[in-house]
LUMZA-354384 format. One line per field, with one value per residue: residue in one letter; z, x, y of N, C-alpha, C in turn. Coordinates in steps of 0.1 Angstrom, whole numbers, plus 5000, padded with zeros to 4 digits. Layout:
! residues N
residu <- c(A,...) $
n_Z <- c(Z,...) $
n_X <- c(X,...) $
n_Y <- c(Y,...) $
ca_Z <- c(Z,...) $
ca_X <- c(X,...) $
ca_Y <- c(Y,...) $
c_Z <- c(Z,...) $
c_X <- c(X,...) $
c_Y <- c(Y,...) $
! end
This chain:
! residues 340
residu <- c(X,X,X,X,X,X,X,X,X,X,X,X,X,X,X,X,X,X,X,X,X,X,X,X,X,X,X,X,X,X,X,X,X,X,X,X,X,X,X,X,X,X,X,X,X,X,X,X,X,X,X,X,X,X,X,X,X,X,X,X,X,X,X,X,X,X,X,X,X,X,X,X,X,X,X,X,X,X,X,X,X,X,X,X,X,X,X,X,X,X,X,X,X,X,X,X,X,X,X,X,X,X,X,X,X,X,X,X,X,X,X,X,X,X,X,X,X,X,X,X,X,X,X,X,X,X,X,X,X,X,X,X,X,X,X,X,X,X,X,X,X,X,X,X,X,X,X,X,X,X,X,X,X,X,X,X,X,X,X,X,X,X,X,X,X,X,X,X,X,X,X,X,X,X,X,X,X,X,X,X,X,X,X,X,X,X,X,X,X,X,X,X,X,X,X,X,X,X,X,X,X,X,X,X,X,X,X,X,X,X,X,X,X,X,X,X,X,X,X,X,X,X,X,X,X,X,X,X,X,X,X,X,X,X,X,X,X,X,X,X,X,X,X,X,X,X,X,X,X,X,X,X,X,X,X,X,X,X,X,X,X,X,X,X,X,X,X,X,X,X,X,X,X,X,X,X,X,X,X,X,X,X,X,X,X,X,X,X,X,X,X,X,X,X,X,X,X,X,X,X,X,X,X,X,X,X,X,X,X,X,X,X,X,X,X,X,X,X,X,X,X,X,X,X,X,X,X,X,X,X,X,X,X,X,X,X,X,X,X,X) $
n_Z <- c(5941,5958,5944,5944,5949,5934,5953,5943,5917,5917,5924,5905,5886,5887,5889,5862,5850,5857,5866,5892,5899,5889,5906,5930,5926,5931,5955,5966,5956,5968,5990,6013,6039,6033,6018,6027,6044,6027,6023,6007,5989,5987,5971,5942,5938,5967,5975,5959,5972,5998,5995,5982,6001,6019,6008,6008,6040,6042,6026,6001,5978,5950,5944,5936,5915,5893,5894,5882,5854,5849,5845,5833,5807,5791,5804,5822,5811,5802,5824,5836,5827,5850,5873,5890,5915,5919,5941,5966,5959,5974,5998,6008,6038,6045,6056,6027,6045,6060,6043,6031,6051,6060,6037,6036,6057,6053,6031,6040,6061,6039,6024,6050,6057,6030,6035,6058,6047,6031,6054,6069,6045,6043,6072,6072,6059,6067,6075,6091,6120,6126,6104,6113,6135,6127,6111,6130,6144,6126,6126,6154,6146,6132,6150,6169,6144,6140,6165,6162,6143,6154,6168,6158,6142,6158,6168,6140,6141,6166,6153,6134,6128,6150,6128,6108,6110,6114,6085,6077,6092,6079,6065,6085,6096,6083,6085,6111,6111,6094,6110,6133,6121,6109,6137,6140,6124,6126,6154,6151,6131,6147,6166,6147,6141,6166,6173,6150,6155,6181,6168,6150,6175,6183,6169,6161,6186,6187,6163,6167,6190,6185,6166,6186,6199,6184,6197,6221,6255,6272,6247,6241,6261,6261,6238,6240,6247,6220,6201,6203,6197,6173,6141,6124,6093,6098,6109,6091,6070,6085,6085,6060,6057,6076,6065,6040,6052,6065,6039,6031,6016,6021,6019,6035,6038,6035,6060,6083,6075,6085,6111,6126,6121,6138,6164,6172,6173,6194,6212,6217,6224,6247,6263,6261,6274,6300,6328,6323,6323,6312,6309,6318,6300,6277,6286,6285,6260,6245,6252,6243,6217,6217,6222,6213,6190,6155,6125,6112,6133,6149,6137,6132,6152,6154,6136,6140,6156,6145,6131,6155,6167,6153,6159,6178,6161,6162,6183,6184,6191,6182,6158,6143,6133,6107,6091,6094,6091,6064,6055,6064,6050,6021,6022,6025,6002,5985,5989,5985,5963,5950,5958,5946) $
n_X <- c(4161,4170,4169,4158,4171,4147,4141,4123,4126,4148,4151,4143,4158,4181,4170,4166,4193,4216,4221,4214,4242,4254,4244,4252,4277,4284,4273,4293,4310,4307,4290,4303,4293,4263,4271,4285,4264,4244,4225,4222,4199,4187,4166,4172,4154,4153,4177,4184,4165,4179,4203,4192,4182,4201,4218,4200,4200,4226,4229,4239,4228,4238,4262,4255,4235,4260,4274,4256,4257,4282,4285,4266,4254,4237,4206,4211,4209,4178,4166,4175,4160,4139,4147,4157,4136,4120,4120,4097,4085,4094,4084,4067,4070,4090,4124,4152,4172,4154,4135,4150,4159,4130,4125,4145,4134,4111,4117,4136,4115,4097,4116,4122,4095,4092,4112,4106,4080,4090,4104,4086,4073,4092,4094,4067,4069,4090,4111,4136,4152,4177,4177,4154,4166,4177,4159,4149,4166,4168,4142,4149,4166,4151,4135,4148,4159,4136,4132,4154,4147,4117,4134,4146,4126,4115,4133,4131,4106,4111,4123,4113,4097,4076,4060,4057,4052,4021,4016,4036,4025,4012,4029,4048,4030,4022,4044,4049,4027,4030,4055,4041,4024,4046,4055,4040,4034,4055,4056,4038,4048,4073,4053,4048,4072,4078,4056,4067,4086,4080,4065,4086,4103,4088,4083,4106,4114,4096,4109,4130,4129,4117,4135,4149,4140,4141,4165,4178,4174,4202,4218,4207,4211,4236,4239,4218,4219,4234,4218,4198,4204,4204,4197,4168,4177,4197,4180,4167,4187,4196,4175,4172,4196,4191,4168,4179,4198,4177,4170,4195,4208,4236,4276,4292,4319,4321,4303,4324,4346,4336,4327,4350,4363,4343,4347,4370,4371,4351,4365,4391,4376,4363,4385,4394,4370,4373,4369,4343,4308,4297,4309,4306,4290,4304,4319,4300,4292,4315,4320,4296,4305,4325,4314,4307,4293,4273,4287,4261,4241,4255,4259,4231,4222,4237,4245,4223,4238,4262,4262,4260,4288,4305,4299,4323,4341,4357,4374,4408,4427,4415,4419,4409,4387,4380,4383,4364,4342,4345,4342,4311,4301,4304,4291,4264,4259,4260,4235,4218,4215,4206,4181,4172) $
n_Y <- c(1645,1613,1582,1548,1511,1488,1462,1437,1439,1436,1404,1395,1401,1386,1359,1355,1363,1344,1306,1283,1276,1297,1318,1306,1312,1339,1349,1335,1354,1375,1377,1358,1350,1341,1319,1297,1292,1283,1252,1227,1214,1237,1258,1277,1305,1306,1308,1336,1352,1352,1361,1388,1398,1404,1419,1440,1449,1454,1476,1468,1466,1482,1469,1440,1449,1462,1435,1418,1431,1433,1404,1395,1406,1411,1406,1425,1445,1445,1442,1470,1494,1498,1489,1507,1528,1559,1584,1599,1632,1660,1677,1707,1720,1712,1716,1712,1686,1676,1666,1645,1629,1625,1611,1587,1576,1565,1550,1529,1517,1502,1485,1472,1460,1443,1428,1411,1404,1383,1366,1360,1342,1322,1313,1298,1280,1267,1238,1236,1236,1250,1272,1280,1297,1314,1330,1340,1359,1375,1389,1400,1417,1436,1441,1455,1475,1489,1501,1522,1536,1551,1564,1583,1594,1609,1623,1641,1651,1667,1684,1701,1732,1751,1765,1749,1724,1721,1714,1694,1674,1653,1638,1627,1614,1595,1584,1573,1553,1536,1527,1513,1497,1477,1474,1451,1438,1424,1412,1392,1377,1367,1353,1331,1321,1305,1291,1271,1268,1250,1230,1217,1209,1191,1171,1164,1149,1133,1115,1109,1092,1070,1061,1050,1032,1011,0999,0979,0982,0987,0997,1014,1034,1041,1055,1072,1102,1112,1105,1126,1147,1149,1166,1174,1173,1157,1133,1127,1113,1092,1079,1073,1054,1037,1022,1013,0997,0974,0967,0953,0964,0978,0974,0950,0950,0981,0988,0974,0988,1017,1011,1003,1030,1040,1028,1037,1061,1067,1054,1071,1099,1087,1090,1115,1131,1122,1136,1149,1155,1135,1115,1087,1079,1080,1058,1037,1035,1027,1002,0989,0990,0972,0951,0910,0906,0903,0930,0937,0936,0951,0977,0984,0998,1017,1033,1055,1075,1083,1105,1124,1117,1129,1153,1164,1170,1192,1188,1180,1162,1136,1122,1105,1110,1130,1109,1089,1109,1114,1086,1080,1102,1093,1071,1082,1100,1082,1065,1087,1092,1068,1071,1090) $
ca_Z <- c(5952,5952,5936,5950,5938,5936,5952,5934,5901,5916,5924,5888,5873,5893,5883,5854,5844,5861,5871,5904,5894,5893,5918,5940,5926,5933,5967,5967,5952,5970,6005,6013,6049,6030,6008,6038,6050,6019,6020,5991,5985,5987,5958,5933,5944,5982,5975,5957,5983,6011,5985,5982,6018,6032,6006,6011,6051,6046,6019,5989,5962,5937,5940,5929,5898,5892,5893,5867,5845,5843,5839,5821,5804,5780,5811,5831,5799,5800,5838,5840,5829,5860,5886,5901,5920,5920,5951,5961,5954,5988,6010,6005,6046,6052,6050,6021,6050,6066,6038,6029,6060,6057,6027,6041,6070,6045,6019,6052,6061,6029,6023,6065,6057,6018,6038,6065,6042,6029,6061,6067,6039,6047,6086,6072,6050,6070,6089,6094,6134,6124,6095,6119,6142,6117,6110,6147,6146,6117,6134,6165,6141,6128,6160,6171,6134,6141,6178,6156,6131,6161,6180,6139,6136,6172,6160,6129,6147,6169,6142,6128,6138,6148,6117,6092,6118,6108,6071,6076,6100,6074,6060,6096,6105,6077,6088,6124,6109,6089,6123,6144,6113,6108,6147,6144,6118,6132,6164,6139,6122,6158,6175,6137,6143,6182,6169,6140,6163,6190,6160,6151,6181,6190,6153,6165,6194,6182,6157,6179,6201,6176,6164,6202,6200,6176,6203,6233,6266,6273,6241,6241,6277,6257,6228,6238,6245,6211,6194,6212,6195,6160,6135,6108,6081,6105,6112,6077,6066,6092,6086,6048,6057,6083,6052,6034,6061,6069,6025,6031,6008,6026,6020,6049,6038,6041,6075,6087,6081,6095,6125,6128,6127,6147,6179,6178,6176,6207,6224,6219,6231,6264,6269,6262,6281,6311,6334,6316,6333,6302,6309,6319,6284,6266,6289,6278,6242,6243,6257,6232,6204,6219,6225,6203,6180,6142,6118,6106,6148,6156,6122,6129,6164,6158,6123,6146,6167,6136,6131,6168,6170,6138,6165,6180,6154,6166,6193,6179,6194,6176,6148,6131,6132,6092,6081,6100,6084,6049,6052,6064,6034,6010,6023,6025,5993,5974,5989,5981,5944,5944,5959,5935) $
ca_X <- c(4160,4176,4165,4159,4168,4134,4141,4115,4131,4165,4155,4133,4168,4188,4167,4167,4206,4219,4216,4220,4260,4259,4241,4264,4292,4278,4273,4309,4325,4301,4289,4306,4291,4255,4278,4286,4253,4236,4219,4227,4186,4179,4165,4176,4151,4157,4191,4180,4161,4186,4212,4185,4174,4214,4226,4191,4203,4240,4235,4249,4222,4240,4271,4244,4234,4273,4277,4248,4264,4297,4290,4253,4250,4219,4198,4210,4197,4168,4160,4178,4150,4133,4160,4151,4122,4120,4115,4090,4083,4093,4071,4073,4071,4102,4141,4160,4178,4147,4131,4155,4159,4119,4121,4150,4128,4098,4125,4139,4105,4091,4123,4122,4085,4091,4123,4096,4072,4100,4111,4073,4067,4104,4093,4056,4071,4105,4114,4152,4155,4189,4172,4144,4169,4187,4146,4141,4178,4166,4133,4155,4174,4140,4126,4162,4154,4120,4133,4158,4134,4115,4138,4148,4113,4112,4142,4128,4099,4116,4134,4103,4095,4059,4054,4057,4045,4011,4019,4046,4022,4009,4042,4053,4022,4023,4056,4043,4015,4038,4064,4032,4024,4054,4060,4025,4040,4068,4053,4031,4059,4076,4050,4048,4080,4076,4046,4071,4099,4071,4061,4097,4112,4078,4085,4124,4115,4089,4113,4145,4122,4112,4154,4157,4129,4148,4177,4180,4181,4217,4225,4199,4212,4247,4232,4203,4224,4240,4205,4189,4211,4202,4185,4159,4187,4206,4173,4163,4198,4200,4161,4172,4206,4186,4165,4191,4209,4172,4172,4205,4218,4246,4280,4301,4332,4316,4302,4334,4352,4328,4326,4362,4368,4337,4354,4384,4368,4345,4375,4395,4364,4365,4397,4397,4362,4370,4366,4330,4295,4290,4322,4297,4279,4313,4324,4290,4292,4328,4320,4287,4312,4338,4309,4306,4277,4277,4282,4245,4236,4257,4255,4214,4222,4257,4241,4220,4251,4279,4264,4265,4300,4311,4298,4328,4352,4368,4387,4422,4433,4407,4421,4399,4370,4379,4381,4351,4332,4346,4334,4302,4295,4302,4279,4254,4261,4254,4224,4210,4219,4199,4165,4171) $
ca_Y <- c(1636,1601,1570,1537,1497,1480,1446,1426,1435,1431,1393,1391,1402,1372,1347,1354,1360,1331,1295,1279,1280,1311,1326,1303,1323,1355,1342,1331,1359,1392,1371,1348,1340,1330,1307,1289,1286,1275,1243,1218,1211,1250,1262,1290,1317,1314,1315,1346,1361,1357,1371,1401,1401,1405,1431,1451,1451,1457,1486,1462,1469,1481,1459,1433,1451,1459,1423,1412,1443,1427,1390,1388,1421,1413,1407,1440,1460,1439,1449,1484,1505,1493,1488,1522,1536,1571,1592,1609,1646,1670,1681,1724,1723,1711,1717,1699,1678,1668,1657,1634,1620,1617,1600,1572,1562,1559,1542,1514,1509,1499,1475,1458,1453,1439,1414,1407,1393,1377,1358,1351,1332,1308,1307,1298,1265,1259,1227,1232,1247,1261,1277,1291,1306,1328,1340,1345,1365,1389,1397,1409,1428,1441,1448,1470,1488,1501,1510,1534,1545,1558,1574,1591,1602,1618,1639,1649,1658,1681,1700,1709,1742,1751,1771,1741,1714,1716,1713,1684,1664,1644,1627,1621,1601,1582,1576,1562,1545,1529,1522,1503,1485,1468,1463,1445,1423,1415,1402,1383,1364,1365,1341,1324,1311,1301,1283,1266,1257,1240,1221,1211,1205,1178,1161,1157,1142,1118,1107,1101,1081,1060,1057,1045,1024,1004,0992,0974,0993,0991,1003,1033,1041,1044,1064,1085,1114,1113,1106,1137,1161,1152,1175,1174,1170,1145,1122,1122,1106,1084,1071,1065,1045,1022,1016,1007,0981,0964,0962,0948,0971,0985,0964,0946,0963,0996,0989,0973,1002,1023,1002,1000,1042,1046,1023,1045,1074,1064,1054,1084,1103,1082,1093,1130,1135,1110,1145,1156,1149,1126,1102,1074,1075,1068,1044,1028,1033,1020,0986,0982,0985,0960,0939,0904,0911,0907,0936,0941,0942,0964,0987,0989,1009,1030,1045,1067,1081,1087,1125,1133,1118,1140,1170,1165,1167,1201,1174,1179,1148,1129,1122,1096,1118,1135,1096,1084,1115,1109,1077,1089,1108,1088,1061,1089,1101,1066,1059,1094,1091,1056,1072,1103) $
c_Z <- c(5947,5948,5945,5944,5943,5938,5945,5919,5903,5915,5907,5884,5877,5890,5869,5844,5847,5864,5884,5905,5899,5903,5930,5938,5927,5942,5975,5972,5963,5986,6009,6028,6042,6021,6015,6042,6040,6018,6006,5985,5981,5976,5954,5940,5957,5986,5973,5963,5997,6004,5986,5996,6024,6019,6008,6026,6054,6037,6005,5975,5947,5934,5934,5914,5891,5885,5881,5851,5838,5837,5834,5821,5795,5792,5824,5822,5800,5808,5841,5839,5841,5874,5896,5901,5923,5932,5950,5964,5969,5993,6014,6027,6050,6045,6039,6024,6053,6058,6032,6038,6062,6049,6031,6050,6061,6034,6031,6054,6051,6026,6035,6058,6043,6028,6049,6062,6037,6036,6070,6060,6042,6061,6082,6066,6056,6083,6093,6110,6133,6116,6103,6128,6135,6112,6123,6150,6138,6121,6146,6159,6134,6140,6163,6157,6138,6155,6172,6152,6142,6168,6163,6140,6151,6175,6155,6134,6155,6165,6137,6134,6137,6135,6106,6099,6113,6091,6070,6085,6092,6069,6075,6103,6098,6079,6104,6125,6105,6106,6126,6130,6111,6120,6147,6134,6119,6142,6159,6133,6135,6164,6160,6141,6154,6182,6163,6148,6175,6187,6155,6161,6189,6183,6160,6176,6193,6171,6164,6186,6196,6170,6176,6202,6190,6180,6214,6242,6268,6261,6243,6254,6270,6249,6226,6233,6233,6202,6193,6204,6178,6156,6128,6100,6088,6106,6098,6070,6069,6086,6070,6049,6067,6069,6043,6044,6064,6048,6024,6016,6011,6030,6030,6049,6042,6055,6085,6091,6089,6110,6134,6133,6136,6163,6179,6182,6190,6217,6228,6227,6246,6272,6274,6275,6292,6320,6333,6324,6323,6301,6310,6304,6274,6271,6280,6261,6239,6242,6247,6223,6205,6221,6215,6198,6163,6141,6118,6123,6150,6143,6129,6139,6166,6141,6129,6152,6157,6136,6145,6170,6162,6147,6167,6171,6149,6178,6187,6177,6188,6163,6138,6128,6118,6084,6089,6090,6068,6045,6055,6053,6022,6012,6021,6013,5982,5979,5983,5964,5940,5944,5949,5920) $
c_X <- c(4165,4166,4163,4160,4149,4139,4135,4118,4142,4162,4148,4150,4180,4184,4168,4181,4216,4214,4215,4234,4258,4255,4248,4276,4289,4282,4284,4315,4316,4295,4290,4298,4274,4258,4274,4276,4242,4234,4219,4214,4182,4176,4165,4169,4153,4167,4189,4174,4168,4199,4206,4185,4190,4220,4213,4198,4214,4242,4241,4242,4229,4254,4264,4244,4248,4279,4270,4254,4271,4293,4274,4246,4235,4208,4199,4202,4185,4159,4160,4167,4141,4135,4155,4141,4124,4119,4101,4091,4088,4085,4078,4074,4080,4118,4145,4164,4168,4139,4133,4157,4142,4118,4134,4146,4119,4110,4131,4130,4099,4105,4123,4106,4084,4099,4108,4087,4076,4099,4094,4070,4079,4097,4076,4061,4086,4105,4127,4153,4168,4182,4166,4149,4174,4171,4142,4155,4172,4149,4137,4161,4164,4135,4139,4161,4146,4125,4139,4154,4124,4121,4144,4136,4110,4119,4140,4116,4103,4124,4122,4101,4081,4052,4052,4054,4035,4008,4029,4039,4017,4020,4046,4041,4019,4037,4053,4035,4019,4047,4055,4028,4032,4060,4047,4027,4049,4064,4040,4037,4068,4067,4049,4056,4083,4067,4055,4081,4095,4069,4076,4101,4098,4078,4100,4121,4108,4099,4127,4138,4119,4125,4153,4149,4134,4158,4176,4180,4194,4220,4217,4201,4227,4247,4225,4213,4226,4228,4197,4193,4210,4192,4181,4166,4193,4192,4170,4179,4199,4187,4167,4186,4199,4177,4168,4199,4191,4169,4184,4212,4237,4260,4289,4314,4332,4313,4310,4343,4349,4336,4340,4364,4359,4339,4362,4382,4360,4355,4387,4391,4363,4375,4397,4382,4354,4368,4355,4316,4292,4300,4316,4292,4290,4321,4314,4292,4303,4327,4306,4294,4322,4329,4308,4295,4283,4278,4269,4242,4244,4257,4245,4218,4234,4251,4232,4233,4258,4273,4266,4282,4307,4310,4313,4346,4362,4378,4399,4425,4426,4409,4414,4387,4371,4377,4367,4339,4332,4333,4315,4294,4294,4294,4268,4251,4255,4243,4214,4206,4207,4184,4166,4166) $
c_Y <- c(1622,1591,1559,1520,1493,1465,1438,1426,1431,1412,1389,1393,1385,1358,1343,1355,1350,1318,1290,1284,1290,1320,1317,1309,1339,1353,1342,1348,1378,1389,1361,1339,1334,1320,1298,1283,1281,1258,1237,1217,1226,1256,1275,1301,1316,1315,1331,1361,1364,1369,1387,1407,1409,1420,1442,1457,1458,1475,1479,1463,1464,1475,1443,1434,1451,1444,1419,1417,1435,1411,1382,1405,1421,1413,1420,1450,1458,1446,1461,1495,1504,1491,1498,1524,1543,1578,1601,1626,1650,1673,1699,1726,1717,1714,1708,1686,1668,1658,1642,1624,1611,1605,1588,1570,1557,1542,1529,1508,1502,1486,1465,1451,1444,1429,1408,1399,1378,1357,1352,1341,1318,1303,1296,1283,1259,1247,1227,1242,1257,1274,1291,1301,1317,1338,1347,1358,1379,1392,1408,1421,1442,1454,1458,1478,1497,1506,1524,1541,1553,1568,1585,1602,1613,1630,1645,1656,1672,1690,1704,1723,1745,1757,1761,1731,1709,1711,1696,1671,1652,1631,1623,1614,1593,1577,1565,1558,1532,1520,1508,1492,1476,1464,1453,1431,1415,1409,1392,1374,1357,1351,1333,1312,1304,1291,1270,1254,1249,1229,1211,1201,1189,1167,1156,1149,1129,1106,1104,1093,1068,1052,1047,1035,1009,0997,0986,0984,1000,1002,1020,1039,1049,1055,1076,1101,1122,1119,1120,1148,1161,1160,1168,1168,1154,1131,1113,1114,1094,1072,1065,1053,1038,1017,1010,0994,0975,0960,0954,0952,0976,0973,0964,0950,0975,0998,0985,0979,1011,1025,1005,1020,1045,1040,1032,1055,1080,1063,1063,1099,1100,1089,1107,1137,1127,1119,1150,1145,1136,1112,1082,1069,1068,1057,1034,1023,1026,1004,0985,0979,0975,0950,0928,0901,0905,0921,0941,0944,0955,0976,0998,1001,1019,1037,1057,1079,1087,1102,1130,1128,1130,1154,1174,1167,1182,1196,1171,1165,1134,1125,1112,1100,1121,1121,1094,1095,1119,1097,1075,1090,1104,1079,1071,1094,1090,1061,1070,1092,1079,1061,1084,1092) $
! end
């Protein structure tokens, strides 16, 4: 009978043969779409665990181990006796075929409900809404598993034939004991995260209100929209660069330019989405920035807005949008570095 990886030694062997680095080059070079979506703050094991979680789902195991083999061999020997978990024994009441089909629903379920605990414990400590929906995505994928794994076990059921039925009933109701258990935890982690993203989306709004609360009418009539659409990641940036301009940290060159690509970029915007239900908002926004203010005034109330402009920076025609979000970054950049 076949063998099986043991995830919890696969991620014990990950932590332990690389660093960050490298399990970003794993990442890189074996899945590239969690590259992409890795988070610059995310730390080593939950890189680890999505790395685990996506090749447990796809089948990718042992291109994993493969991988540690080739490029940190002292720690594959280290782990290899271990790597595998054995099958268990047959069951004398059934065919060869069926058994094995027995043993990979037992062998799925035991890995959805190991990812499950998994994507519990992220939805149970995560504040990122993007984050939560990719948890709320692999629960769906969960719940369409166990629908399969049912309609599997309903098959293997009716190949039985009455004479080995009563002998075979036990492994097949620990297989649908197993099933309702893990839909029981999945609509468990299900309202978890319904709970999480209630709690989210009440924190974003308290704190965009409180951004807005910071500007004139006019201007927050120009703005809100913009404001509304920031995330978690986006508020917390913004909250440490107003920090920085009422320290009068932040220098008049820097915000000049800014200033300078974020009119054009407003006015470009006017143009291209003078047809759009929102044409009023950049009329507005347009004329705050042509208005005569200082610098430092107008800074305090257009440093909310620069990430929702940046949304738009698949707008071809927009061409100052890649400098605008250069510049951007590097202010964002140099102020992180100082609170680090």
């Amino acid at each position: 009978m076949p063998a099986y990886y043991d995830l919890a030694v696969v991620r014990e062997m990950l932590v332990a043969a690389f660093g960050i680095g490298g399990i970003n080059t794993l990442a890189f070079d074996l899945f590239p779409s969690l590259y992409d979506d890795f988070a610059g703050s995310l730390p080593k094991n939950d890189r680890v665990e999505q790395i685990v979680a996506e090749a447990a789902r796809t089948g990718r195991v042992s291109e994993i181990a493969d991988y540690v083999e080739k490029n940190n061999k002292h720690q594959y020997d280290v782990y290899a006796p271990r790597l595998l978990r054995p099958s268990t024994s047959p069951s004398p009441a059934l065919q060869p075929q069926q058994q094995q089909r027995l043993e990979d629903l037992q062998h799925h379920l035991e890995q959805d409900t190991q990812l499950l605990r998994q994507y519990e414990d992220l939805a149970r400590q995560e504040s990122d809404p993007r984050r939560l929906l990719g948890i709320r995505a692999e629960i769906r994928r969960q719940q369409e598993a166990v629908a399969g794994y049912r309609q599997a076990l309903a098959e293997l059921q009716g190949q039985v034939s009455e004479t080995t039925a009563a002998a075979a009933q036990p492994s097949l109701d620990d297989v649908s004991q197993k099933l309702d258990a893990l839909s029981q935890q999945i609509a468990v982690v299900h309202e978890q995260v319904v709970r999480s993203e209630g709690a989210i989306r009440q924190d974003l709004v308290a704190r965009q209100t409180v951004l807005l609360n910071h500007i004139t009418q006019e201007q927050r009539q120009a703005v809100a929209t913009l404001v509304q659409k920031l995330d978690a990641n986006q508020l917390e940036t913004v909250e440490l660069l107003l920090d920085a301009h009422d320290r009068q940290q932040i220098a008049q060159w820097q915000a000049e330019q800014m200033l300078l690509l974020l009119q054009q970029a407003a006015v470009d915007l006017r143009r291209l989405r003078a047809d759009q239900p929102d044409a009023a908002q950049w009329q507005s926004l347009v004329q705050q920035l042509q208005a005569e203010t200082s610098w430092q005034q107008k800074l305090k109330w257009t440093l909310p807005i620069i990430p929702g402009i940046l949304e738009f920076e698949s707008e071809t025609a927009v061409d100052v949008i890649p400098a605008l979000k250069q510049s951007w970054q590097s202010l964002r950049q140099q102020f992180r570095r100082l609170r680090e």
